[in-house]
N, C-alpha and C positions, 0 to 999 in steps of 0.2 A: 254518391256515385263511386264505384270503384277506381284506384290508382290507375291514371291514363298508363295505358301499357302495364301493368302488371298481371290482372289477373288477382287480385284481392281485396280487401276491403277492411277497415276494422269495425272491433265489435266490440263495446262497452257492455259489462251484464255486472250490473249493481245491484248489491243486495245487501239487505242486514241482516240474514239469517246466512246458511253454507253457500248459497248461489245453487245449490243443486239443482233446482227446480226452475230457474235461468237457463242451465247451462242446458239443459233435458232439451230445452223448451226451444233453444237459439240454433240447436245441434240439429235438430229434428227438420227445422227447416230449411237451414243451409243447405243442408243434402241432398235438396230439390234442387240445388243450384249447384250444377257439375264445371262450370267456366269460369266461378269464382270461388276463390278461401277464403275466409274468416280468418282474420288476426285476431284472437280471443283477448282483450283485456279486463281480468276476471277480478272484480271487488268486490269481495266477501266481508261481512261482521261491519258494515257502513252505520254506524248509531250515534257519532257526534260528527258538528261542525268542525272539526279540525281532520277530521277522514274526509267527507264529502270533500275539503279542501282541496287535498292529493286528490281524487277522482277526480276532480271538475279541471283539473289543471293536468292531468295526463290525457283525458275528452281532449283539452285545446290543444293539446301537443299532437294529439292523431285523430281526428275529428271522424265519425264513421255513425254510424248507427246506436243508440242508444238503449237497451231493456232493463228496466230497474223493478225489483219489489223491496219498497222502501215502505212502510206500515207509516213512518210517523211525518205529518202531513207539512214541517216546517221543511226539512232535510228533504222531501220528496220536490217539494216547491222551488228549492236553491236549485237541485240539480235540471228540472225545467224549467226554470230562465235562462239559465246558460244554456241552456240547448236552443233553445227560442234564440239568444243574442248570438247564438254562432250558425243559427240558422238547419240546426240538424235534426233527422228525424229521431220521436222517443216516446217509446211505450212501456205503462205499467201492467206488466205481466197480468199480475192479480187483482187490477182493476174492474176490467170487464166484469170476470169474476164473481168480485164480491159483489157487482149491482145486480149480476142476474141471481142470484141467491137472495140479496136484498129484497128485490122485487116478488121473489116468490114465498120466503120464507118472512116477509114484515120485519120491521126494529132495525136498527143499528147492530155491526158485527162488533165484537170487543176485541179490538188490536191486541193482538197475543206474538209478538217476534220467535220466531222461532217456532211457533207451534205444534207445526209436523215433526220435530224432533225430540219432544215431552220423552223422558223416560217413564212411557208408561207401560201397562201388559203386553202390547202390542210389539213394542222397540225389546222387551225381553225374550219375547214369544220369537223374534230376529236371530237375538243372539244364540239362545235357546238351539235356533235352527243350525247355524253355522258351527256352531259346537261341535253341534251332531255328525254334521256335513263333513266335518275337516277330519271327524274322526272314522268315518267310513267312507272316508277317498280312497277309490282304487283297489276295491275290495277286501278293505281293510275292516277287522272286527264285523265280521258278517254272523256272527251265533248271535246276535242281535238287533238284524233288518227286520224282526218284527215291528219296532216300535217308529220304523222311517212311516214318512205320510208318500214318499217317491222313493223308489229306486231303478233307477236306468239301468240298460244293458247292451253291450256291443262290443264289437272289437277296435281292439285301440286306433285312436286319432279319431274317433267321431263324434269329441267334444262334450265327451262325459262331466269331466271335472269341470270344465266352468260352466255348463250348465246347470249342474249341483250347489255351485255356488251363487248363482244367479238365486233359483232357484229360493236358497236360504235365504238370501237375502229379503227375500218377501215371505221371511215367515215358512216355509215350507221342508222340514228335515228328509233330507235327503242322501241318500246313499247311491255308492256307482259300484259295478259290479264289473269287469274285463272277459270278455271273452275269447280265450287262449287258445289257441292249437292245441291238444294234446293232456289239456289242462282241463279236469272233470270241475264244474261249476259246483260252487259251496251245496251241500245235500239240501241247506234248510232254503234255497235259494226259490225252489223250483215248489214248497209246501208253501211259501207266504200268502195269508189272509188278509192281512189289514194294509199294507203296500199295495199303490198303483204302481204294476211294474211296466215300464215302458221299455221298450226295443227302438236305438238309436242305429242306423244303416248310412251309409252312403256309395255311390257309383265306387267300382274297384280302382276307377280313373282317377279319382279324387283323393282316395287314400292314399292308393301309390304314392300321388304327387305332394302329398302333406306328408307321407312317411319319407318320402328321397328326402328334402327338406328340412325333416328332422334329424336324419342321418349325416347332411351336408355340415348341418351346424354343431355337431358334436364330430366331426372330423372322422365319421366312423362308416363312409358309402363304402356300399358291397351291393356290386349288380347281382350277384348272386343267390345272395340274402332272399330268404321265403317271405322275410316280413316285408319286403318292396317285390315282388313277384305277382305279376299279375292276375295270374291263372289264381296260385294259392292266395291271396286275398279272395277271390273271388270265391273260392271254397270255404274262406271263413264265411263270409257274408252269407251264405246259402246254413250254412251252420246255426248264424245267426237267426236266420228266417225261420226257419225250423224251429227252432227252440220256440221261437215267441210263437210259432205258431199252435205249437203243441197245446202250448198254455192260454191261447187269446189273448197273448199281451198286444198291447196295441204298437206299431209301427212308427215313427216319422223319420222319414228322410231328410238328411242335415246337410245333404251336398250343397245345396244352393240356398240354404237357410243361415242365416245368422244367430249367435247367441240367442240375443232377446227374443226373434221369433222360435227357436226350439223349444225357448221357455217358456212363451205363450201357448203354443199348443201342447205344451204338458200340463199346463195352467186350467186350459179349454176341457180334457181330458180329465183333471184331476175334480173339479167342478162338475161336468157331467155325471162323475161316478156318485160324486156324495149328494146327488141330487133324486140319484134311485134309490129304493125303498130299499130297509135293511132287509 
C-alpha cells in the first residue's frame, strides 16, 4: 500500500542485465496510476550473493512492490523469500514470458544474461543509425538525405530532433530538415527517392507556447518576435502543409502526441511503405 498520507509508494526493479526492460515495463504502468509516484529503487548488473545482499536490505529499509528479471534461479530464489518473510508483492518480469514461449516453442530456453544487448548486426545497424542521425540534425549535410531511411520536416519546436533520435535508436537513419521563413529548402530536398519524408505540424497554439518557453529560458522574450507571433506561425504551418502536400508526404500532428507515439506512427508509416511493391 502506499505511504499513509503521501501520495507514493516504492518500487524495487532488479535486474542482472541494464534494468531497461524493468524500467520500460514498471514506467508504463505507473502511468495508469495518476494519485500515486513511484520511488524507483533501480538495481542494475545483480549477478552475486553479495549484491542481491545490498538489494534485499534496501527492499527492508523501504518495503514496496517488487519486479525483478534475475536469469539465475538461486539469486532469483533469495530475493523471493525475503519478499514472502516481509510479506511483499513480486513479480518476474520475464517469467510469464519465458513459459508462454516454452509452451509453444518446446525445450528448455538457454539463460543467456544480458541477451538483448549482444553486440551483434542489429546493436550496429543502432549505432550505424545514430551516426547518421546526429549528423544530419537540423539540416545539417543535407547533399546526402539520399541514403536516410526517414527524414522529417517542419517548422521548429515540433520535435524533430528527438524524434530523429528516438527513431535511430531502433535502427532507423534519420535526418531533420527546418522549415524557415524566408529560407528556400535544400534543392535535393524536394527530388528524394529512397526517404520516407514525413511532415511534422502542430496547433500554432502549441508552438507559440513551446516557443515563449524557450525564449523565457534563454532570457531572450520579445512579444514582438515573429517567431512567437501567432498569426506568422500560423503562416509557416500553412507553408508547412503546402509543401508536404505538393509532394504527398504524409502528415502527423505532434500537438498532443508525445515522442514515442510520433515515433511509432512514423514507424506505422515507414513499414507500410516497404510493404508496397517496388
Amino acid at each position: 500500500m502506499p505511504e499513509r498520507g503521501t501520495g507514493y509508494f516504492h518500487l524495487h526493479l532488479v535486474s542482472d542485465a541494464t534494468g531497461e526492460t524493468l524500467i520500460a515495463v514498471a514506467r508504463a504502468v505507473a502511468a495508469q496510476y495518476s494519485n500515486v509516484t513511484p520511488v524507483e529503487h533501480i538495481h542494475p548488473l545483480v549477478r552475486t550473493h553479495k549484491h542481491v545482499d545490498r538489494v534485499l536490505s534496501e527492499i527492508e529499509a523501504f518495503p514496496g512492490i517488487v519486479l525483478y528479471t534475475l536469469l539465475d534461479r538461486e539469486l532469483a530464489g533469495r530475493l523471493e523469500d525475503k519478499c514472502r518473510s516481509l510479506g511483499l508483492p513480486f513479480l518476474s518480469i520475464l517469467g510469464p514470458v519465458l513459459q508462454l514461449f516454452r509452451a509453444y516453442l518446446g525445450g528448455e530456453s538457454k539463460p543467456r544474461i544480458g541477451a538483448q544487448h549482444t553486440l551483434n548486426a542489429e546493436y550496429f545497424k543502432r549505432i550505424d543509425a545514430l551516426n547518421y542521425t546526429m549528423l544530419h540534425d537540423d539540416g545539417q549535410h543535407t547533399d546526402d538525405l539520399e541514403q536516410a531511411d526517414v527524414v522529417l520536416v517542419g517548422v521548429s519546436r515540433t520535435s524533430k530532433t528527438p524524434t530523429s533520435i528516438y527513431l535511430a535508436n531502433r535502427g532507423v537513419k534519420t535526418g531533420n530538415v527546418p522549415l524557415v521563413p524566408g529560407v528556400p529548402v535544400p534543392p535535393n530536398l524536394e527530388t528524394l527517392k529512397h526517404p520516407l519524408v514525413v511532415g511534422l505540424t502542430a496547433s500554432p497554439e502549441r508552438i507559440v507556447q513551446i516557443r515563449q518557453n524557450r525564449l523565457l529560458g534563454l532570457n531572450a522574450h520579445n512579444d514582438d518576435d515573429q517567431y512567437i507571433d501567432k498569426q506568422a506561425v500560423a503562416e509557416e504551418i500553412a507553408f508547412s502543409r503546402k509543401l508536404c502536400g505538393k509532394h504527398n508526404w504524409p502528415i502527423i500532428d505532434v500537438t498532443r502526441r508525445s515522442i514515442e507515439e510520433t515515433a511509432a506512427a512514423v514507424l506505422a508509416l515507414l513499414a507500410d511503405r516497404r510493404r508496397q511493391p517496388a
